[in-house]
ROMI-443596 format. One record per residue (C-alpha): residue in three letters; x, y, z. Coordinates in steps of 0.25 Angstrom, whole numbers, padded with zeros to 4 digits, always signed. Layout:
N
ALAXYZ
...
***
This chain:
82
UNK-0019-0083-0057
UNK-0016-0071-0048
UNK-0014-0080-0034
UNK-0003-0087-0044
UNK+0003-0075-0046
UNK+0003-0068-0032
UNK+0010-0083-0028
UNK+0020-0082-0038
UNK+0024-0067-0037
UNK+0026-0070-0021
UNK+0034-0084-0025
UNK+0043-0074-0031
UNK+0044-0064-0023
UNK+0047-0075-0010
UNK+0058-0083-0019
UNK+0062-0070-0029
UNK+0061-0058-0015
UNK+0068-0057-0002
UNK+0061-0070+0004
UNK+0069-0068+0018
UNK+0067-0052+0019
UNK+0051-0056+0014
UNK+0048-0066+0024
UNK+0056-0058+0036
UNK+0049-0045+0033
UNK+0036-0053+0034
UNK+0038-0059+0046
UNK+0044-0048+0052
UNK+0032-0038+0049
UNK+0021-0048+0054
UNK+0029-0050+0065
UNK+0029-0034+0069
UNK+0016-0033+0064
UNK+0011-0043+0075
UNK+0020-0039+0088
UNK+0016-0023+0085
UNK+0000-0026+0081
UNK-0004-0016+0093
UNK+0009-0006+0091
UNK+0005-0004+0077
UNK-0010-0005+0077
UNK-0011+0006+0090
UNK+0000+0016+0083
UNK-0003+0029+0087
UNK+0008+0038+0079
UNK+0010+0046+0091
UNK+0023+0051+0085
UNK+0014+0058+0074
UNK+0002+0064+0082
UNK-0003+0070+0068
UNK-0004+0056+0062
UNK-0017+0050+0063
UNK-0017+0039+0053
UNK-0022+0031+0065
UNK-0033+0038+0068
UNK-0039+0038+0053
UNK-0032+0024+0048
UNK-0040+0015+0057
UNK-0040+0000+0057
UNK-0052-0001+0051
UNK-0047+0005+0039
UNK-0035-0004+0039
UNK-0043-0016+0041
UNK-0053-0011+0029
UNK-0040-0009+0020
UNK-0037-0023+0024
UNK-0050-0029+0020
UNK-0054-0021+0008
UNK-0040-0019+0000
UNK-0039-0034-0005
UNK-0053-0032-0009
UNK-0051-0020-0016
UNK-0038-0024-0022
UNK-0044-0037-0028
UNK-0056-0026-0035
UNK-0045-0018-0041
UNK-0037-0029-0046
UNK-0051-0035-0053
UNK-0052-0021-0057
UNK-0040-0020-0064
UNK-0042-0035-0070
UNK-0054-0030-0076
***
């Protein structure tokens, strides 16, 4: 019953939303997102020495995130069910 759901709430967004600003921005940021991988994997910040989110927010963290919220969201949500 859920997966219905999801479809229909995204049916309406597509036929109801901005179909050509949606499917532009998607494309656009996947685009970006594959010509810069090493420019924005390897930033540095070297405009703001006193950053260090790079240091301390390593990729293993992000790709634990990655892994783990789906998981973690779908024991909340059972949580919450009951």
């Amino acid at each position: 019953m859920t997966q219905f759901s999801e479809f229909l709430l995204i049916g309406k967004i597509i036929i109801c939303g901005n179909t050509e600003f949606i499917t532009k921005i998607t494309s656009e940021s996947i685009g970006f997102m594959i010509d810069n991988f090493e420019t924005m994997t390897t930033m540095m910040n070297a405009m703001a020495p006193k950053d260090k989110w790079f240091a301390d927010w390593i990729v293993q963290y992000w790709s634990s995130f990655i892994v783990y919220a789906p998981v973690i969201g779908l024991f909340l949500a059972r949580m919450g069910k009951g």
